[in-house]
C-alpha positions, 0 to 999 in steps of 0.5 A: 282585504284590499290594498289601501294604497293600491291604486286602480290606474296609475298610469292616468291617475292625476293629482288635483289637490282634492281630497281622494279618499272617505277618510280625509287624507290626501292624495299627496300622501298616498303618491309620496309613500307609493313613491318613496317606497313601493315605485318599482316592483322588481321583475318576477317577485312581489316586492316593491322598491322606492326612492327611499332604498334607491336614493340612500344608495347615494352617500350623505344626500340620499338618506339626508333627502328622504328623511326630509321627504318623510317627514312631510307626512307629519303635516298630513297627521298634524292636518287630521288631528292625530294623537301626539302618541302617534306622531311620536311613533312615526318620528320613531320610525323616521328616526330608526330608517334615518339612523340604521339607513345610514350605515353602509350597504347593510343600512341600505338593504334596511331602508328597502325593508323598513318602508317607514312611510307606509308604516306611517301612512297606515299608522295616520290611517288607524288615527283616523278611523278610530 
């Protein structure tokens, strides 16, 4: 099974405005989750880090700026109808990364696991599909 969010060319990938994919989502959707929580895989593992674990490391403005951020995928749910169901589990888990983010160096490690916007990303995908 392949990555949904696995992209074939990164590096040359432009982003047009277009819908990019056979399920209505939108490109922006894909580069801000990529962004915020896959952007750097470190060297000699699998595991990817984003801006989202990075910026947090910033006290106040950085979990303040990513939690703002990640809450621009709602406008992706709210634009493919998703259920009210599963706009509140993704408030849930922008709230849990908000709030447990927050806490000193342990909140930090937790927002570099958590990865709530692919949570969210891939909850809107199922909405979608089904």
């Amino acid at each position: 099974m392949a990555d949904e969010f696995e992209w074939k060319n990164p590096k040359y990938e432009v982003y047009t405005g277009e819908v990019i994919d056979d399920r209505g989502l939108s490109g922006w959707s894909k580069i801000l989750t990529r962004l915020l929580d896959d952007a750097i895989r470190i060297p000699g593992t699998n595991f990817r880090v984003g801006l989202d674990g990075l910026l947090g490391l910033i006290p106040g403005v950085g979990d303040a700026a990513t939690t703002v951020t990640s809450g621009s995928l709602f406008f992706e749910a709210i634009r493919n109808r998703v259920p009210l169901v599963v706009i509140i589990r993704m408030a849930l888990n922008v709230i849990i990364d908000a709030v447990l983010g927050s806490v000193p160096v342990i909140g930090d490690l937790f927002d570099i696991a958590h990865k709530a916007n692919r949570k969210n990303l891939k909850l809107i995908n199922k909405a979608i599909e089904d």
